[in-house]
N, C-alpha and C positions, 0 to 999 in steps of 0.2 A: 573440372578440376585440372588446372597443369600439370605436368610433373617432365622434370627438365632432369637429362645425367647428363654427368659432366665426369670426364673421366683424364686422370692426369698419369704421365709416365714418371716415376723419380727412379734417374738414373742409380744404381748402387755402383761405383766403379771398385774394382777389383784389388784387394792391398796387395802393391807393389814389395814395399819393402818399409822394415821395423818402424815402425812409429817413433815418434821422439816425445819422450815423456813429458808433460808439461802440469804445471801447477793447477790446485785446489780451484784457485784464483781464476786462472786462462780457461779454464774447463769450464766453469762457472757462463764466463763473458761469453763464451764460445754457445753456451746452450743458449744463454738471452737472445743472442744476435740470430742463431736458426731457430728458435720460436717465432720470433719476428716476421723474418722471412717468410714462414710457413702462412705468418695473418697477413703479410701484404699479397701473397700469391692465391690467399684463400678469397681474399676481399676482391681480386683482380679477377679471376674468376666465375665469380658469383653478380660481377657487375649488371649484367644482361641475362639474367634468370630467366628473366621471359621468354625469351625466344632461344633459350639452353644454349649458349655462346658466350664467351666472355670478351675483353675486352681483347686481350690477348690475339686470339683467335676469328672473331668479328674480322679486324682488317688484314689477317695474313692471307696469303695466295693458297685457295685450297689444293689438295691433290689429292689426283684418285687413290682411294685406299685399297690397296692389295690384301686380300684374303688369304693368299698362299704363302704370305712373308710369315715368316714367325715370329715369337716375338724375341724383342733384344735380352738376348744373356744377361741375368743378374736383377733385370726391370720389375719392379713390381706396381699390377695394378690396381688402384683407389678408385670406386665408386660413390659416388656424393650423388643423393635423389632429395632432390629439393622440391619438397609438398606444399602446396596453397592449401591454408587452413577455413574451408567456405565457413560462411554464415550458416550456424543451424536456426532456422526456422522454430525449431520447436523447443527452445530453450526458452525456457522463461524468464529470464534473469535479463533478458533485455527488457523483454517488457516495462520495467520500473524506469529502466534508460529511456526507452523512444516515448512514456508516458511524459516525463517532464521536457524534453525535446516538442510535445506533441504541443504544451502547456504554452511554452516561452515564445515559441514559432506563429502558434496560433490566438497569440492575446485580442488581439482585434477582434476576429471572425468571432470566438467566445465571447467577447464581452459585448457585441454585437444581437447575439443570440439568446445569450443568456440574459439582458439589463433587466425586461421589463418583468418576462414571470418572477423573477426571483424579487425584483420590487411589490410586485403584487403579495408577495410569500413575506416579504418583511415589514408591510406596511400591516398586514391582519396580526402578525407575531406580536408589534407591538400595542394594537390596540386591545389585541383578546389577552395577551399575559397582564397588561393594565388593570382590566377590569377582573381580573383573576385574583392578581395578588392582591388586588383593592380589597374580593370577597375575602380572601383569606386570613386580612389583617383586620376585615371587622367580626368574622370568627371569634379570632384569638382574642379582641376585647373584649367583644360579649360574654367569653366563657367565664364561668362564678369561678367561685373556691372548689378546688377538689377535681376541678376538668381537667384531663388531661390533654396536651396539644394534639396530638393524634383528633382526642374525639371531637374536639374544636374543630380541628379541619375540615374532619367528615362531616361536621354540621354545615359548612360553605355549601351554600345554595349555587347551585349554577354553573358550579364548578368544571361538572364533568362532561355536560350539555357542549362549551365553551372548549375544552381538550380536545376533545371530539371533533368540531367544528376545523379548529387550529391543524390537527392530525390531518383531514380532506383535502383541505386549503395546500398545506403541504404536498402532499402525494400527488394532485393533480398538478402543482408549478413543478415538482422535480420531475416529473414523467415527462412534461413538455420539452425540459429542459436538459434530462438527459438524453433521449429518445433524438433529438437536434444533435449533438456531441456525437454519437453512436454513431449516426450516419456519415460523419465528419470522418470518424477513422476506416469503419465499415467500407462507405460507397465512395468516399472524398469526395461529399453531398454537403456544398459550404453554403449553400442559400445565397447565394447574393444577390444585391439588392433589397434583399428583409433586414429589417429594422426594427419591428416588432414583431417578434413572435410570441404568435399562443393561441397556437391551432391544437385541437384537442380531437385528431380522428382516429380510425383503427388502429392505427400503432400504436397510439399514449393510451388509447384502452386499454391494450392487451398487455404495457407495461405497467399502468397500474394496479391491472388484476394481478400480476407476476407480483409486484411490490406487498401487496395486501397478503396475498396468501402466503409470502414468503415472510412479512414479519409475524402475521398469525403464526403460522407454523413454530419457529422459532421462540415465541412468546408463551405458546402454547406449550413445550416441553418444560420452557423455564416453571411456569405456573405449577404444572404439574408434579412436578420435582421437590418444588420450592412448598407447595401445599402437605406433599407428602413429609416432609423433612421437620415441616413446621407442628405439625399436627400430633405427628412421632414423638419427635425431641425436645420443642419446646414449647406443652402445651405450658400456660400463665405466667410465664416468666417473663412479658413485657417485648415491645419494640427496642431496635435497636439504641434508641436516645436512653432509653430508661435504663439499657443493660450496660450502658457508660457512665453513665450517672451513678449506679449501684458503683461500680466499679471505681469511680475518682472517690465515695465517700465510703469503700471501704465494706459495703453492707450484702456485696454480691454473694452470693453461697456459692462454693465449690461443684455441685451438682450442676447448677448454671452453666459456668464456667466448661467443665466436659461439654454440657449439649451445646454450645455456645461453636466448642470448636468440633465436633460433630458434622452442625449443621453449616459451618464452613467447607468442613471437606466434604459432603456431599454436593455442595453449589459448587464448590469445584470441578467434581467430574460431570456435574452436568454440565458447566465450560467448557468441558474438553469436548465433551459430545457434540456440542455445540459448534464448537470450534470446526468437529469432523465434516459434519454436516453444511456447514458454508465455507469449508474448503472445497469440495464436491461441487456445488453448487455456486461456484465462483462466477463463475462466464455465463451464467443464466441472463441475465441484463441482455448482456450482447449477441444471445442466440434469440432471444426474444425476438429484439430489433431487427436481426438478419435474417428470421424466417417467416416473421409474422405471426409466432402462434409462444405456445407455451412449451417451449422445445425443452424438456427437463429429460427425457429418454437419450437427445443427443448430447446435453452436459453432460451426464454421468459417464457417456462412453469415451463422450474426451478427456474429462477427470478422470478416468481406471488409469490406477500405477502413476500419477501425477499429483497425489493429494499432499505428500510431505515437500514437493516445490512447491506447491502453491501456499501451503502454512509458511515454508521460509518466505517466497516474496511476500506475503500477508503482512508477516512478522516485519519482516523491514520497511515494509509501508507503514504501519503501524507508528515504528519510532520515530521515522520521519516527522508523521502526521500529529507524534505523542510531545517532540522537542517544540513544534509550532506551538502547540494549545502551548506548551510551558512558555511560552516568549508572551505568549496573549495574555495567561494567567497573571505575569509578573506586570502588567498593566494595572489589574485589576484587586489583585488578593490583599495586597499590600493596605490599600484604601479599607477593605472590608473588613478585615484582620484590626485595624488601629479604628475604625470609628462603626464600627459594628460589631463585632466580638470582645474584645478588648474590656470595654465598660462592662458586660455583661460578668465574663469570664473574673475580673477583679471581686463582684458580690462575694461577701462569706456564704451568703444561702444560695451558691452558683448553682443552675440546673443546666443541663448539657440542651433541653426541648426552648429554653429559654432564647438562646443566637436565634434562631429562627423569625423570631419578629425585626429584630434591628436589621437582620440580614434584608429581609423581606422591603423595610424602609427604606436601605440604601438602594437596591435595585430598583424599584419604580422609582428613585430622586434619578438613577443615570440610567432609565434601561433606552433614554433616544439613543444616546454614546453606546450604550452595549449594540442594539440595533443593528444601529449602522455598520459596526465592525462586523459582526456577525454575517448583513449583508455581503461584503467583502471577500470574508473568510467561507460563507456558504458556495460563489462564485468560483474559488479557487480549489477547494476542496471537493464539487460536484464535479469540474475538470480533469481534474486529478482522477478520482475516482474512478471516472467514468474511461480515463484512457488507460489505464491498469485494467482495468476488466475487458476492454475490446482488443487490448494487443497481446493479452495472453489468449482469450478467443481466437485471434488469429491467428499465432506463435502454434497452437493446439491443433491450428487446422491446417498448419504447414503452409500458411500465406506469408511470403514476406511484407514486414512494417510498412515500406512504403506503397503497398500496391494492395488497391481494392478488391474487395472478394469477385473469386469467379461470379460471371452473371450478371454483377450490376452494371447498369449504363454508367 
């Protein structure tokens, strides 16, 4: 850190004799013109910060400074300490910065890296959501009088076998694909010359164990909460479709209505918990990759006294991420809204479980177009992701953005 003084003499010369009064006006001009002055001598001075010299001074002829002079009668001196404000490392607030800096700089080496698993991920998306919503939509025709959509669905054969499948398929392309990213910011490990990747060894193991047990987990408090909540407060009062339905025709009971908003505010605080918990747990991903194991002991020590930054940068990642889907939705919503809901919604016998099928129709008529974008948006979005969680990792562990961690080649 510099730090340059610069120190100036202003002469006070001594009042000779009675001032001559002068106007509101001259008095006025008089202070403008020495304010001025004061910013051109300050600006003259400060030229050469660096090396504590001004411009001034730079080309005058030095002379030795006498220790034993005093100083001049009436002089008063001004100290000016002009500080360099460094880079703090461990701010997170860059993070979000050097993430899409990391995004725009590196599109090649990404899209490089990422084309082919993430092809592999979107070419099974859409043949298994196909034969999905295919089961689903012959469900809902086979169900007689009196089925309810719900129990229709749960009669889809195959359904869950096929999730499942989709769920794997996934976990193993993002692990390749993030686990590649990681190393990019981590080790500045750009692979080149690879063109396909989709090596699948200890490190996208041990990331997709980290993945699994980290959406378990998560999934697992929701359940629990969400079980408890349900069981308590709303035993037979129906799914969420039926409890709207009640409510547009008017037949909903008041009792409802309390547990209704009940078990909202306890899904709430299980949110927030939620929330606590993968703020903690933010840089796990990127301790993963840089230590090779399931480093959850050294997240938590870098997260102590860090978890309300990491909800704000969360939070503003979030809206970011929240305006895109709304750019992508306004693609999309507008279509489904006028030739999918719309006809439905007009019935006098309107049922709220009823969108569901035309929705279902429209989607398998455009889910190639959905796909493809989705391929796109899944690229852009794993990038993103993945450089938000390795630069505040770094930021945490007091490595400056552009330089790899201790250790790596």
């Amino acid at each position: 850190m510099t730090t340059g003084q610069i120190s100036h003499r202003l002469a006070v010369t001594p009042q000779m004799e009675k001032p001559i009064p002068m106007s509101r006006k001259t008095r006025a001009v008089r202070v403008l013109i020495a304010f001025g002055a004061v910013a051109v001598l300050g600006t003259a001075a400060c030229g050469n910060a660096e090396d504590g010299t001004s411009d001034a001074t730079a080309n005058a002829p030095t002379a030795a400074p006498n220790a034993d002079a005093p100083p001049d009668a009436g002089s008063t001196e001004v100290a000016i300490e002009m500080i360099d404000i460094a880079y703090r490392t461990d701010d997170l607030v860059f993070s979000a910065g050097e993430t899409v800096k990391f995004v725009f700089t590196n599109l090649i080496t990404i899209a490089r890296l990422t084309w082919f698993p993430l092809l592999v991920l979107a070419a099974a998306q859409y043949f298994i959501q196909q034969q999905i919503m295919t089961m689903q939509l012959a469900a809902i025709d086979s169900a007689g009088p009196g089925v309810s959509l719900d129990d229709a669905l749960a009669a889809a054969q195959g359904v869950a076998p096929l999730s499942l499948l989709l769920t794997a398929i996934s976990i193993l392309a993002i692990s390749i694909v993030a686990v590649a990213l990681h190393r990019i910011i981590l080790f500045n490990d750009k692979k080149p010359g690879t063109y396909i990747l989709f090596s699948f060894g200890q490190a996208e193991r041990t990331y997709a164990l980290m993945a699994l047990l980290y959406a378990f987990g998560v999934a697992a408090i929701f359940f629990v909460i969400m079980l408890f909540a349900v069981s308590v407060l709303m035993p037979g009062i129906g799914g969420a479709g039926d409890i709207v339905t009640r409510m547009i025709n008017g037949t909903l009971d008041p009792s409802v209505i309390q547990a209704s908003a009940m078990f909202g505010l306890i899904m709430a605080l299980a949110a927030i918990l939620v929330i606590a918990i993968v703020a903690r747990l933010m840089v796990l991903p990127a301790a993963v990759v840089a230590t090779g194991k399931l480093a959850v002991a050294e997240t938590l020590a870098l997260t102590r006294g860090n978890a309300w930054r990491i909800i704000g940068l969360w939070l503003v990642t979030m809206f970011a991420i929240f305006a895109v889907l709304m750019i992508v939705a306004t693609l999309f919503l507008p279509p489904i809204i006028k030739n999918a809901w719309l006809p439905v919604m007009r019935d006098p016998g309107f049922d709220l479980n009823a969108v569901l099928k035309p929705t279902l129709h429209w989607r398998l008529d455009h889910l190639l177009e959905m796909t493809a974008l989705n391929y796109c948006v899944t690229i852009l979005g794993t990038a993103l992701g993945v450089g938000l969680v390795s630069y505040a990792y770094k930021a945490l562990k007091g490595v400056p953005a552009d330089r790899p961690l201790p250790g790596s080649s």
